[in-house]
N, C-alpha and C positions, 0 to 999 in steps of 0.2 A: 324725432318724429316731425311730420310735414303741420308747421299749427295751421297750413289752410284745406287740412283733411277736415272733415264736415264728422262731424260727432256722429256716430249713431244710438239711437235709442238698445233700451237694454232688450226690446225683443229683438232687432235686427243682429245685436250683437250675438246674442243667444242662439239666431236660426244662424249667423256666419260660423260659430265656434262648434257647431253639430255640423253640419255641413264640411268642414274642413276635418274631425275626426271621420266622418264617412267618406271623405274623399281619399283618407289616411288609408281605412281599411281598404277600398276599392284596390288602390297599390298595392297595398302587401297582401290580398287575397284572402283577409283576416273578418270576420263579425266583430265591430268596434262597439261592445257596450260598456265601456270605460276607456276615462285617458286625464292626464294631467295638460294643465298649458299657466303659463309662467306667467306674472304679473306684468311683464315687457309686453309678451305677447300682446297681455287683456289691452294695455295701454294701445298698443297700434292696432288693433283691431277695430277696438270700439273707438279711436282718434279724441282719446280723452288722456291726457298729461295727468293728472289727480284725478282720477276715479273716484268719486263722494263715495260715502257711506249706501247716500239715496238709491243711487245708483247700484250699486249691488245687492242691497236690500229689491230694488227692483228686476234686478238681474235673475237674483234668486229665484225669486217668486213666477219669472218667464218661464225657468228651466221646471220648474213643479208644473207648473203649465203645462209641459212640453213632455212631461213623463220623467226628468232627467234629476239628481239630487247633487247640490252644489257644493262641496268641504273646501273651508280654508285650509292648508296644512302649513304646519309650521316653519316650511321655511320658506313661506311668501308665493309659492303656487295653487293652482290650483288644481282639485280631482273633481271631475264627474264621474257618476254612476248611473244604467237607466234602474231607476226607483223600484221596476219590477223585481230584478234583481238582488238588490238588497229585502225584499216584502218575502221573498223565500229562505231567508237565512234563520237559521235558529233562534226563536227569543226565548232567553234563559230567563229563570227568575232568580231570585237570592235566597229559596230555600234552601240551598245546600250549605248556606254561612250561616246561618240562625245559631246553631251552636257554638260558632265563634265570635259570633255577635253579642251573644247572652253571654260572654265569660266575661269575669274582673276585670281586663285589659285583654278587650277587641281586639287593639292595633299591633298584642304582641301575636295573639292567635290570629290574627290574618297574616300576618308579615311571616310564619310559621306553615299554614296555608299555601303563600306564594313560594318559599323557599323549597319546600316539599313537591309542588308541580311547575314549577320551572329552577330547578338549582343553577342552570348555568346561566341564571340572566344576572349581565352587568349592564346597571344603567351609565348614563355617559355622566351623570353627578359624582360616581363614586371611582372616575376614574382621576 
């Protein structure tokens, strides 16, 4: 990366990274209310080598701003969502586990639970 690229603050960085997924979909003729973009990226965007914490705690908080919700994911990238979006999705509650939660051993009647509505899942631990 260029070190005499001039930092940007985390709204400019936040109106650059919305901006460049709309420019995404303008190309592919797609409505972009989601996308991922890579810790390299954030780094050459924003012209910050170590991104502080400050910083994307600030980052964050732009993209709320901005209608947009930020997830770390776990292998070092990052997803947005616009917030609309996710405010229509189902919120479930945990009354359907009360009964497994009330038993002697919750974690075997949960794990009995999962097994039963998902049986073909292998996590990558148990491979």
């Amino acid at each position: 990366m260029n070190s005499l690229r001039k930092k940007l603050s985390a709204s400019s960085t936040a109106q650059a990274l919305v901006s460049n997924a709309m420019m995404y979909g303008e190309e592919k003729g797609r409505d972009i209310n989601r996308f991922r973009f890579s810790m390299h990226g954030m780094k050459m965007v924003s012209g910050r080598s170590l991104p502080s914490a400050q910083f994307f705690e600030d980052l964050r908080s732009v993209f709320a701003e901005m209608g947009w919700s930020m997830i770390n994911m776990p292998d070092g990238d990052f997803a947005f969502i616009q917030t609309a979006k996710i405010e229509v999705w189902p919120r479930v509650g945990y009354g359907r586990l009360a009964e497994a939660l009330s038993t002697s051993d919750p974690e075997v009647a949960i794990e009995m639970l999962f097994v039963k509505h998902l049986p073909d899942f292998e996590s990558e631990l148990s491979l």
